[in-house]
KOLPA-353016 format. One record per residue: chain; x, y, z of N, C-alpha, C in turn; residue in three letters. Coordinates in steps of 0.02 Angstrom, whole numbers, padded with zeros to 5 digits. Atoms other than C-alpha are relative to their C-alpha. Example, Ala and Ser with C-alpha at 12.3 -4.5 7.8 and 13.67 -1.06 7.14 Angstrom:
2
  ch      nx      ny      nz     cax     cay     caz      cx      cy      cz   aa
   A   00045  -00059   00000   00615  -00225   00390   00045   00060   00000  ALA
   A  -00042  -00059  -00003   00684  -00053   00357  -00039   00055   00037  SER
//
This chain:
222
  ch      nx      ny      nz     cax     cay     caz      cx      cy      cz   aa
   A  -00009  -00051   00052   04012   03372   05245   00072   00000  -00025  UNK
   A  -00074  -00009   00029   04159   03386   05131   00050   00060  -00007  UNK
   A  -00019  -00048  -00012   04293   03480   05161   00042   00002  -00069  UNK
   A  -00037  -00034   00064   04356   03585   05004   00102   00004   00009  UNK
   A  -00072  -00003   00008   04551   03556   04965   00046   00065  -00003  UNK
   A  -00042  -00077   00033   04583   03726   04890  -00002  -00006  -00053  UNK
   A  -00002  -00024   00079   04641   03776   04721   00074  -00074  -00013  UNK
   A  -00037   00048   00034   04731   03641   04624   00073   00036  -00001  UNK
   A  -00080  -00022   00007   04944   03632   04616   00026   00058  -00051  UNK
   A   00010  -00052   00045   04908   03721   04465   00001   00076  -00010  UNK
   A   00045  -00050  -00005   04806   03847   04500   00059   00054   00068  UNK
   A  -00061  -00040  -00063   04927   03884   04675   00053   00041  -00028  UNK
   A  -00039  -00005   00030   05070   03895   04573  -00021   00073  -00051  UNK
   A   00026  -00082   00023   04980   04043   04475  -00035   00051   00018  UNK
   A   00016  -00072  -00047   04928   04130   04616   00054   00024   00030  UNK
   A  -00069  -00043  -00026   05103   04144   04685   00047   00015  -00032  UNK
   A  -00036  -00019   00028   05167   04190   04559  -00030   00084  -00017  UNK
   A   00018  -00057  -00032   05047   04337   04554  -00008   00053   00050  UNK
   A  -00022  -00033  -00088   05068   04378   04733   00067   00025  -00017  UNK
   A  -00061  -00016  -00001   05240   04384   04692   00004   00066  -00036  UNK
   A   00010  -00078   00049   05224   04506   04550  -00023   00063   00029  UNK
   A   00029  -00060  -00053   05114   04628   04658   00034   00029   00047  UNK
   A  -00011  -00039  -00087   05202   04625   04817   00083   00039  -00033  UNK
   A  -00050  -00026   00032   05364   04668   04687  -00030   00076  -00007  UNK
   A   00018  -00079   00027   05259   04809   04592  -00019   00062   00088  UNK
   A   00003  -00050  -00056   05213   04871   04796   00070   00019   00005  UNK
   A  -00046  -00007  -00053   05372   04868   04860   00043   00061  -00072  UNK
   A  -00021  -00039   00055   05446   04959   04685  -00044   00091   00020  UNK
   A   00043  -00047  -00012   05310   05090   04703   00006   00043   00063  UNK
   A  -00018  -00027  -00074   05340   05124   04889   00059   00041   00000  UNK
   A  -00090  -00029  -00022   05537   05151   04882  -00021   00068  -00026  UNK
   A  -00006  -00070  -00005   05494   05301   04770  -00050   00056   00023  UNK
   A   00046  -00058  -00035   05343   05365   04851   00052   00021   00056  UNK
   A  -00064  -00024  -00077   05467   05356   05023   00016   00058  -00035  UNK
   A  -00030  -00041   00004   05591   05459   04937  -00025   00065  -00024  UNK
   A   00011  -00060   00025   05474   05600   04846  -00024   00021   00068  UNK
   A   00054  -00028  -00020   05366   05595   04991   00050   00018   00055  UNK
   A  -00057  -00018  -00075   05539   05618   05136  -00002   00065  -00034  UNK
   A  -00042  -00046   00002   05614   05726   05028  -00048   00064  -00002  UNK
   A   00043  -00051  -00013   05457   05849   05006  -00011  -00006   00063  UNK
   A   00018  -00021  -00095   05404   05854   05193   00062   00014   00031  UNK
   A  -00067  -00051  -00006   05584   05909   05215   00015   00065  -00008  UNK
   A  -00012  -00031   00028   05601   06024   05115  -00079   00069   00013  UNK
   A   00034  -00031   00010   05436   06094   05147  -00046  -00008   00085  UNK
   A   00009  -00005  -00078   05423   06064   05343  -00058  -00031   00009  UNK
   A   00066   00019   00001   05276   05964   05337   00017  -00091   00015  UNK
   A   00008   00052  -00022   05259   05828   05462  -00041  -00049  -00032  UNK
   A   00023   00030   00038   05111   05765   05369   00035  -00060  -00060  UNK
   A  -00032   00011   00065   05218   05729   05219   00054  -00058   00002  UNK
   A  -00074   00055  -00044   05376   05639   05331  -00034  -00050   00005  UNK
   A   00035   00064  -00010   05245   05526   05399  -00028  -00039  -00036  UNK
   A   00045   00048   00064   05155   05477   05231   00065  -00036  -00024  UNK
   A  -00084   00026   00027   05364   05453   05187  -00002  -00076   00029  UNK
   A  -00044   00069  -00037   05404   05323   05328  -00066  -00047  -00005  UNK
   A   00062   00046   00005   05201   05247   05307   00025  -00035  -00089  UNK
   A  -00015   00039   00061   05289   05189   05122   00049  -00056   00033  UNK
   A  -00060   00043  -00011   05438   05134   05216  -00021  -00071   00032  UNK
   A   00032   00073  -00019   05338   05023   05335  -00032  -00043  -00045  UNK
   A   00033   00023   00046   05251   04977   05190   00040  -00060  -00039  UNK
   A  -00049   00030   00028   05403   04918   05107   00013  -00057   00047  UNK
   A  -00021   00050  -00036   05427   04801   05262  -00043  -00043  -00002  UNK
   A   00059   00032   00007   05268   04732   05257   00006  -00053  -00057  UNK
   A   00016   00031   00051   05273   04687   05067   00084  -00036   00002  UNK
   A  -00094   00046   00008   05481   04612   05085  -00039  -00055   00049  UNK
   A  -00005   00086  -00028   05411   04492   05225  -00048  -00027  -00061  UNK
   A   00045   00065   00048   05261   04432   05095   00047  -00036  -00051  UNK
   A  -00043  -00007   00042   05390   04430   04972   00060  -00082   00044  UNK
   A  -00034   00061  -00040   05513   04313   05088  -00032  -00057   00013  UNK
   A   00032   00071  -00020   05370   04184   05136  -00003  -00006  -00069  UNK
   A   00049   00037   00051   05331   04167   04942   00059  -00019  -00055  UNK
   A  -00068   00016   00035   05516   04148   04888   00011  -00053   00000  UNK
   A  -00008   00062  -00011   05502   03996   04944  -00033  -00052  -00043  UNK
   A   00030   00033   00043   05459   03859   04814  -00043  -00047   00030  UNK
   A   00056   00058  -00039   05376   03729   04931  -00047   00023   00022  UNK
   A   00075  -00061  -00070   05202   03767   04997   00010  -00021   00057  UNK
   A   00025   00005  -00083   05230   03673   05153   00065   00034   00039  UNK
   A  -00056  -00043  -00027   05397   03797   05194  -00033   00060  -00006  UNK
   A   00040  -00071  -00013   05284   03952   05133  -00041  -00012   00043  UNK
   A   00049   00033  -00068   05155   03875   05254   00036   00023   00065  UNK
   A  -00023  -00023  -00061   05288   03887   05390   00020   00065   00024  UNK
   A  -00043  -00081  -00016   05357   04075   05358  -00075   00043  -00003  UNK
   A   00050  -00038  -00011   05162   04128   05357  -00003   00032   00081  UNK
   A  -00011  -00018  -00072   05165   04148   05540   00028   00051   00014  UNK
   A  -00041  -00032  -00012   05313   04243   05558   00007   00089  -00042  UNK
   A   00037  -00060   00025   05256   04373   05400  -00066   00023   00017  UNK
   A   00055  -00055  -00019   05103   04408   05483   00006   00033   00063  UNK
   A  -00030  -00027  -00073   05179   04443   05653   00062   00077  -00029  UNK
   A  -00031  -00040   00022   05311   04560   05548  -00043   00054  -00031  UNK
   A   00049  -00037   00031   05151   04631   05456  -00029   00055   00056  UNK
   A   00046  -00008  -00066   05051   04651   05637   00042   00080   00031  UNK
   A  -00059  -00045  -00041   05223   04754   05709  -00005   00084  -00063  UNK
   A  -00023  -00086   00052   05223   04882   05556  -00078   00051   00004  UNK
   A   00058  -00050  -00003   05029   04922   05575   00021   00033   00086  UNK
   A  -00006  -00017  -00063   05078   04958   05764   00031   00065  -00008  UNK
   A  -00023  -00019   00014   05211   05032   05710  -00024   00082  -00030  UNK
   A   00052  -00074   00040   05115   05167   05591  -00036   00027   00059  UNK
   A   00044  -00013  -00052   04987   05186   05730   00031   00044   00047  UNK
   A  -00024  -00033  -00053   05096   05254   05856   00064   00065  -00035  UNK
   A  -00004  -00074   00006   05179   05376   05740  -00015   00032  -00020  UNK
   A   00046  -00042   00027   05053   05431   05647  -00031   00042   00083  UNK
   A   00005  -00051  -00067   04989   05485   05831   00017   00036   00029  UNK
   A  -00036  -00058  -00026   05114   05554   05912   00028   00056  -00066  UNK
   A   00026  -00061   00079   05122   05667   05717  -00054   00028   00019  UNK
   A   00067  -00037   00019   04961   05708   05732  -00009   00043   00069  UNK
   A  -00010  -00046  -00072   04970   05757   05935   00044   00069  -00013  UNK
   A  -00059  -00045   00017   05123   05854   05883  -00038   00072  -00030  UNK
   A   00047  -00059   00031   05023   05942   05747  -00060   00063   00012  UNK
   A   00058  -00020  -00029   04877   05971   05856   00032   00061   00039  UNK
   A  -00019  -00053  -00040   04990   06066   05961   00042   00036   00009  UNK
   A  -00017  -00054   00048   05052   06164   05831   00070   00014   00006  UNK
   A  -00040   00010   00001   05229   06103   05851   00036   00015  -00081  UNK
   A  -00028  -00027   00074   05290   06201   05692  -00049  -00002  -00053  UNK
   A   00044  -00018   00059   05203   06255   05540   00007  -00007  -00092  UNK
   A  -00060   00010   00067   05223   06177   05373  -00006   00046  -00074  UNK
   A   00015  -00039   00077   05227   06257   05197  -00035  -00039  -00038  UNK
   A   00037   00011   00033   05120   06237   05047   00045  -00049  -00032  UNK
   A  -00064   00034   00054   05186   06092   04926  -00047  -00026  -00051  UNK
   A   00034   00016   00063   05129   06048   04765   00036  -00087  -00032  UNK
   A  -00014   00058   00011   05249   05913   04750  -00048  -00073   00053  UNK
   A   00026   00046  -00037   05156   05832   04908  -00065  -00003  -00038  UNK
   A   00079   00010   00037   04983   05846   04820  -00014  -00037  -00069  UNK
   A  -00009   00037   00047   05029   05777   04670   00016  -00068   00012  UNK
   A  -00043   00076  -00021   05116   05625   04753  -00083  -00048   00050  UNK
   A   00065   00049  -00034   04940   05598   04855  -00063  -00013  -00054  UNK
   A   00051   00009   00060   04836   05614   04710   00021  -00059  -00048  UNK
   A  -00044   00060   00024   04948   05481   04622  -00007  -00068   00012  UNK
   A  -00002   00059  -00062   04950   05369   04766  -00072  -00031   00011  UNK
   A   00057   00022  -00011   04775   05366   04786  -00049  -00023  -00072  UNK
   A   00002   00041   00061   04751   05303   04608   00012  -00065  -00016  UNK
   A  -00024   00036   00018   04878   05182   04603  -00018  -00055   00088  UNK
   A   00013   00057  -00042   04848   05094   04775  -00068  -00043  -00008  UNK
   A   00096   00054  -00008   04643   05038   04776   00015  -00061  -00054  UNK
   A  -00024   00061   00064   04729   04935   04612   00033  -00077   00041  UNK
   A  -00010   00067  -00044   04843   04832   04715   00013  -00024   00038  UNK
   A   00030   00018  -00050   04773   04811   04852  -00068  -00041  -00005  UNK
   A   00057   00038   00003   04618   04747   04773   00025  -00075  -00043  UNK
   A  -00018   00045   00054   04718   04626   04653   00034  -00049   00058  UNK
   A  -00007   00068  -00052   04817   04546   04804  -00034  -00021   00025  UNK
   A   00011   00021  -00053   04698   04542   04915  -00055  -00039  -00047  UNK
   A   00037   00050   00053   04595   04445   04762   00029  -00070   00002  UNK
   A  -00038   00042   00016   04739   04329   04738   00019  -00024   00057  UNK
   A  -00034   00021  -00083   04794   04319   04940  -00045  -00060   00012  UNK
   A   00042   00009  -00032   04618   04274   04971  -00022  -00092  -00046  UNK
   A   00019   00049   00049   04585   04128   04821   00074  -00039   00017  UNK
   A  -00054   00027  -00027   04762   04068   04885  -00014  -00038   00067  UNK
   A   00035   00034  -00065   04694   04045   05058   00059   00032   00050  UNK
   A  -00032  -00056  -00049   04845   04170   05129   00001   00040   00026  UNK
   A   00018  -00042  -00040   04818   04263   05262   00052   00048   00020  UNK
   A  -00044  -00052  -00035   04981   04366   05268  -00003   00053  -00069  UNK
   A  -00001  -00050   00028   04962   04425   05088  -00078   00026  -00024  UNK
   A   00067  -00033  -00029   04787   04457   05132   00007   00080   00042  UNK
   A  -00030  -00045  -00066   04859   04570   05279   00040   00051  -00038  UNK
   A  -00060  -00059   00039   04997   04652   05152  -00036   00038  -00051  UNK
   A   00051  -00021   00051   04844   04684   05035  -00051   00074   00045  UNK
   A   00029  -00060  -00032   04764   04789   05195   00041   00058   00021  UNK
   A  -00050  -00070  -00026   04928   04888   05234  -00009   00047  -00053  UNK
   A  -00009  -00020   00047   04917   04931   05050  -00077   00050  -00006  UNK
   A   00076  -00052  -00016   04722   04997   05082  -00008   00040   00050  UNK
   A  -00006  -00044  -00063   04779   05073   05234   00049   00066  -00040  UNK
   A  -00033  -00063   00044   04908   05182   05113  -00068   00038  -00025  UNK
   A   00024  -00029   00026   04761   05215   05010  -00040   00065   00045  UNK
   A   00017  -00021  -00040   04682   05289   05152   00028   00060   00034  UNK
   A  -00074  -00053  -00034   04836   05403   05211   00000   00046  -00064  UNK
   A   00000  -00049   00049   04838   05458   05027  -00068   00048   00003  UNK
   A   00071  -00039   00028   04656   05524   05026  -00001   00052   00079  UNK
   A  -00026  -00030  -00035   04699   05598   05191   00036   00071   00004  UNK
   A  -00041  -00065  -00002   04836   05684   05170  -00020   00042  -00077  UNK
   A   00038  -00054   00067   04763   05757   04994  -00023   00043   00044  UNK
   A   00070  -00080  -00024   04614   05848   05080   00053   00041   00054  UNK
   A  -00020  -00015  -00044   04747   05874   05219   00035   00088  -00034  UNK
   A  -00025  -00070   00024   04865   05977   05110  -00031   00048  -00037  UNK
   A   00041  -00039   00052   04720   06052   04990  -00007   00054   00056  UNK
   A   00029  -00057  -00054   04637   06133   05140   00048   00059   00020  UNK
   A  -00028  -00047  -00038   04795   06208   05229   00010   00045  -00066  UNK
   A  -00053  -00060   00064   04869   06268   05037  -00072   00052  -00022  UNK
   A   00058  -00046   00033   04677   06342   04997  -00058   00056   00063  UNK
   A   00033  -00023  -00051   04591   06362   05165   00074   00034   00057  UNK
   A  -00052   00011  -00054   04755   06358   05287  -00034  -00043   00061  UNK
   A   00049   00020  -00055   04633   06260   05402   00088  -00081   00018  UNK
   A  -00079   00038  -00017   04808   06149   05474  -00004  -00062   00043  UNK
   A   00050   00074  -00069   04683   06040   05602  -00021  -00048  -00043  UNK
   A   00069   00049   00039   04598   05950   05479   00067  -00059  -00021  UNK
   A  -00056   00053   00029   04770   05821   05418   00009  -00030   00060  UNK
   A  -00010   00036  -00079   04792   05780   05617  -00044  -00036   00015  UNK
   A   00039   00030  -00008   04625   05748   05658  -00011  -00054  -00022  UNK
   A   00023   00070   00047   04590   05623   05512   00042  -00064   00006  UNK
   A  -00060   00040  -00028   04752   05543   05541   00003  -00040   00076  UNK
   A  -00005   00034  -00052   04725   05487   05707  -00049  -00061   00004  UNK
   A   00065   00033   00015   04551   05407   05648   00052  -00053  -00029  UNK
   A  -00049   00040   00058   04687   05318   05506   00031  -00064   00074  UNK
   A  -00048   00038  -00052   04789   05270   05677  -00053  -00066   00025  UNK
   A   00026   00059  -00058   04651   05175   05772  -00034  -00034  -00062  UNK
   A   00013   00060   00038   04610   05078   05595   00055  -00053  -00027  UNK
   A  -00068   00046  -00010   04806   05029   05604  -00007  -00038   00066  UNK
   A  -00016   00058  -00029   04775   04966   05752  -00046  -00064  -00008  UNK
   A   00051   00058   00004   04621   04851   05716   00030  -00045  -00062  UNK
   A  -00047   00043   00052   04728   04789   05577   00052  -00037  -00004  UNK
   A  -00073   00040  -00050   04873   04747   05675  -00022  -00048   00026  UNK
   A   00030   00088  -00039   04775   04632   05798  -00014  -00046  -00051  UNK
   A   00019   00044   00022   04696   04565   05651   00047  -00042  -00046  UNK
   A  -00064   00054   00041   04870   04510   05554   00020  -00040   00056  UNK
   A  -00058   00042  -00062   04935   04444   05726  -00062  -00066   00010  UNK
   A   00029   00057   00000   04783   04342   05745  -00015  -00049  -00062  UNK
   A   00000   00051   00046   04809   04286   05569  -00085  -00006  -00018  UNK
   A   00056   00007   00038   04624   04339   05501  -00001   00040  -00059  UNK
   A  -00010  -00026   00055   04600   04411   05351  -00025  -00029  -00072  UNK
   A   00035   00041   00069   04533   04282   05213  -00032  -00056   00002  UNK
   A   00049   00048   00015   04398   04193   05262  -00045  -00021  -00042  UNK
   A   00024  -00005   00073   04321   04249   05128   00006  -00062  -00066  UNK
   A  -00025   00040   00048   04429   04128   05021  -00036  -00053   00004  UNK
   A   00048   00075  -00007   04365   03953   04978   00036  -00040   00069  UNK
   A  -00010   00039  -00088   04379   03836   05149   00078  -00024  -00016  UNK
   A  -00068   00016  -00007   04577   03808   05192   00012  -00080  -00007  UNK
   A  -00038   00063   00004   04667   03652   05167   00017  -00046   00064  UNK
   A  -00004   00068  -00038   04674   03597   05339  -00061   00052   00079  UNK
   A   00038  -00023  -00020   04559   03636   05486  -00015   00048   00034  UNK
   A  -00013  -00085  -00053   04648   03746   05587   00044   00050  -00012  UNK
   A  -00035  -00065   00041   04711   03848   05460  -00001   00067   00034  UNK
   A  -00030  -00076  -00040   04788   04012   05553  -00051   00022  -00052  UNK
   A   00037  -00056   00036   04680   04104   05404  -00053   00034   00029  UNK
   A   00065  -00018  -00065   04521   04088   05505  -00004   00020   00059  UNK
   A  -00010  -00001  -00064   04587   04084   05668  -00045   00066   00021  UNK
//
């Protein structure tokens, strides 16, 4: 049986250049979610809000390593820094995981009480607009590439979306109901799908989906 090459020099060449563009427009997008979303959960005591902050920041680390393997003009040097951005990818879902938890423990046990914010509700309603976009566009372009890290940077980016729709109902409820359990709980659910996301960047799966890799033991499949 014949094994499929991939996408022509061509065709590569105008997927990473799209990757590139995306993991730019993430990493643009992130810095100022970080800063509305620190400076409201500051200002408005709301752990929730801090943690959706630093879940941009990791975010931002995520999309700088894709960003670093694809700076590279050679494919067989982006080839070599794949490894190393999905192991940097793997560390930031961990990363999230364990403080979205200990947040949400915290919360559970009512370690301070936050205020209503309108700026946070607006910023999740926003967020959860603008991520399912591109997250579905890299992980289009990761996957027809045959890259499995901006495959992986395409799920951190659906893992935001996820935190946004979250913390929405999170803050609706407390600002309409005060019900203050319901943003912890869901959040911890969020945690144990950071971690199945983590193993799965470290083991380098993520786009099998794509047409068959270029060589046999392409990390993509692994």
């Amino acid at each position: 049986m014949a094994v499929s090459l991939g996408p022509s020099p061509a065709r590569r060449d105008a997927l990473t250049r799209r990757i590139r563009l995306l993991v730019a427009a993430t990493i643009a997008y992130n810095v100022i979610e970080a800063i509305v979303a620190l400076t409201a959960g500051t200002i408005a005591s709301s752990t929730a809000l801090i943690g959706f902050g630093l879940d941009s920041v990791i975010e931002v680390s995520s999309a700088t390593a894709v960003a670093w393997q694809f700076s590279a003009r050679d494919h067989a040097v982006r080839e070599g820094r794949e490894r190393t951005a999905l192991r940097i990818i793997a560390f930031s879902f961990f990363a999230l995981a364990a403080y979205v938890t200990v947040d949400a423990v915290r919360a559970l046990t009512g370690a301070g009480e936050a205020e209503r914010s309108i700026a946070g509700i607006v910023l999740a309603a926003l967020s959860l607009a603008v991520m399912p976009f591109l997250s579905s566009a890299q992980r289009r372009a990761g996957r027809a590439l045959g890259s499995a890290s901006a495959v992986a940077d395409s799920r951190q980016t659906l893992l935001c979306t996820y935190l946004s729709a979250v913390l929405l109902v999170g803050l609706l409820l407390h600002a309409t109901l005060g019900w203050a359990w319901a943003d912890p709980v869901a959040a911890l659910v969020i945690a144990a799908v950071a971690v199945k996301e983590g193993r799965d960047a470290w083991r380098g799966k993520g786009c099998c989906a794509a047409p068959a890799p270029t060589r046999p033991d392409d990390p993509c499949c692994a």
